[in-house]
C-alpha positions as CSV (number, residue, x, y, z in Angstrom):
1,X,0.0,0.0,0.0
2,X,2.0,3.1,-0.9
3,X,0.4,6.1,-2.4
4,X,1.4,9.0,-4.0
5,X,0.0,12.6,-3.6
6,X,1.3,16.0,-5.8
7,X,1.8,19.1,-3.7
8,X,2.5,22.4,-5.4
9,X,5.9,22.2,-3.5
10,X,6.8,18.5,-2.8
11,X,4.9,15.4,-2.3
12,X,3.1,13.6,0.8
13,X,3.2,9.4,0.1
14,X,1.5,7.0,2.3
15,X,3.3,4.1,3.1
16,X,2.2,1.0,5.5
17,X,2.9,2.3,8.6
18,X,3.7,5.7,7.9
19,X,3.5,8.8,6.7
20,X,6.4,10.8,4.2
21,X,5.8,14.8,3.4
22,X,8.5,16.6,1.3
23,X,7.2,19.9,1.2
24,X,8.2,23.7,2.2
25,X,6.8,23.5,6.0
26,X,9.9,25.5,7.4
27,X,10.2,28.1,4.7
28,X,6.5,28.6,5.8
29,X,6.7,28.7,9.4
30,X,9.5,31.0,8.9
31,X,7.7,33.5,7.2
32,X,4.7,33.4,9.6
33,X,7.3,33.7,12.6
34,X,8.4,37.4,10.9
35,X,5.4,38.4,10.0
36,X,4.1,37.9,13.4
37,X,7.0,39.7,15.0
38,X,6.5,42.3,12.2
39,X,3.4,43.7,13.3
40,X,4.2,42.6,17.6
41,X,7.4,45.3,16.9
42,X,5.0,47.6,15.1
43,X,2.3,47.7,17.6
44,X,5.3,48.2,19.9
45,X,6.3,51.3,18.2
46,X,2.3,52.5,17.5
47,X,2.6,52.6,22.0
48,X,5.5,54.3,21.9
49,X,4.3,56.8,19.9
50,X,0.5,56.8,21.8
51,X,3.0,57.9,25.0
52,X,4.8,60.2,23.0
53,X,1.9,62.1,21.3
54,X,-1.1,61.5,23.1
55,X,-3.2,59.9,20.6
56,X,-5.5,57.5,21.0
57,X,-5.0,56.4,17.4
58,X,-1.7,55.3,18.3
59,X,-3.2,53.4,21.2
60,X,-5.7,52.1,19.4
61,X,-3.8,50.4,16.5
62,X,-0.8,49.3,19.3
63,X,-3.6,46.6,21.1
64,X,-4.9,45.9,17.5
65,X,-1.6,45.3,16.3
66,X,0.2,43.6,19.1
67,X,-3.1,41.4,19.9
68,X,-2.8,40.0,16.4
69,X,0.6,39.4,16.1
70,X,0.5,38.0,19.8
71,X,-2.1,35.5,18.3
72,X,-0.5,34.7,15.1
73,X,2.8,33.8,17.0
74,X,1.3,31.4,19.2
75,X,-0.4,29.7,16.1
76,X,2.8,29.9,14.1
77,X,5.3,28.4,16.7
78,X,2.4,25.7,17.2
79,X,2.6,23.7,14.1
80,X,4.8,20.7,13.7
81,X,6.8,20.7,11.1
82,X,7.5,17.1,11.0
83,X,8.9,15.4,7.6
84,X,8.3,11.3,8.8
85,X,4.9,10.9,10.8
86,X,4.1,7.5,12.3
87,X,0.3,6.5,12.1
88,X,0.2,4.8,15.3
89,X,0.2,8.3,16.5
90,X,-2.0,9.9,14.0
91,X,-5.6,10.8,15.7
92,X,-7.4,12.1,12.6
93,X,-7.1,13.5,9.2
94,X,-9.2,15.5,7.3
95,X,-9.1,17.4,3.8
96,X,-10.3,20.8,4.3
97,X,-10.7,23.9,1.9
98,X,-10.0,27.0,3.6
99,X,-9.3,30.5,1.7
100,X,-9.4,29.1,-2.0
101,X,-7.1,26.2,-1.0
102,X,-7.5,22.5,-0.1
103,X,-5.4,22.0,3.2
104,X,-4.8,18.4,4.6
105,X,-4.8,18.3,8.1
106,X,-3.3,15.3,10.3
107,X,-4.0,15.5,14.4
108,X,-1.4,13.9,16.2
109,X,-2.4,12.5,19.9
110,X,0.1,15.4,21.1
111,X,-2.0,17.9,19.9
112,X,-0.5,19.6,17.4
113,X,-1.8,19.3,14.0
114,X,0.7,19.1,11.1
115,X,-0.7,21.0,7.9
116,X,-0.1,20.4,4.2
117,X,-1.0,23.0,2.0
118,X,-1.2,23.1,-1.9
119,X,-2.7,19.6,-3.1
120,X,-3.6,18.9,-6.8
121,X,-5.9,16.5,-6.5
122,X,-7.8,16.7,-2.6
123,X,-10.7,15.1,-3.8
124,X,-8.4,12.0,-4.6
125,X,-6.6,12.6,-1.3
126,X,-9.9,12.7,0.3
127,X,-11.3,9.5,-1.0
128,X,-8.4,8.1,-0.4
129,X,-8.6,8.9,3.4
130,X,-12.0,7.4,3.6
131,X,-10.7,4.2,2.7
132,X,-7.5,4.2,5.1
133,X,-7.9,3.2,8.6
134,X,-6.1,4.1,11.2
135,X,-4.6,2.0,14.2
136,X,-6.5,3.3,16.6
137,X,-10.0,3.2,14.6
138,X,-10.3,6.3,13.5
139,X,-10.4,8.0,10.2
């Protein structure tokens, strides 16, 4: 049983007992990390300015922006990045389309979901899930 999958940027195979993804997962964490520290430095500089002028726009746009980049920081640095996952410790996967793009998400029993992004086919991928069972039971 080994199946093959085309990503925009790599592939994801199923083998027997496991799991392979070759795609750009780091590059992509990366890139969320500095964008999320981006806008936590510029809502840092939006409250120094708020103490500086007085304005509540300053203020304003300093919780907006370091809120959000406080948020998207926690999301970013909770992905796994794994390239090997074992399916004894898969939970679930599911195939969902969010934004104009088909994401593949596999739960791990840790708790952190590894993401694929940028799959030709998903409704192949997702039939494909349907039939797989997992060690545990689930699908």
């Amino acid at each position: 049983m080994n199946n093959t999958f085309e990503l925009k940027k790599g592939k994801l195979v199923f083998q027997d007992d496991k799991i392979l993804i070759e795609d750009d997962i780091l590059y992509q964490r990366r890139m969320r990390l500095f964008s999320s520290l981006f806008l936590v430095a510029f809502g840092i500089f939006n409250l120094y300015n708020y103490f500086k002028n007085n304005d509540q726009h300053f203020l304003n746009s300093a919780l907006f922006l370091g809120i959000v980049g406080l948020v998207t920081l926690v999301l970013a640095m909770r992905v796994n990045v794994q390239k090997e996952i074992d399916l004894k410790s898969v939970k679930s996967m599911k195939v969902r389309k969010m934004l104009f793009k088909e994401i593949f998400i596999i739960r791990l029993h840790q708790g952190s979901p590894r993401q694929v992004v940028g799959i030709y086919n998903a409704e192949r991928l997702e039939e494909y899930i349907q039939t797989l069972t997992l060690p545990n039971g689930q699908v």
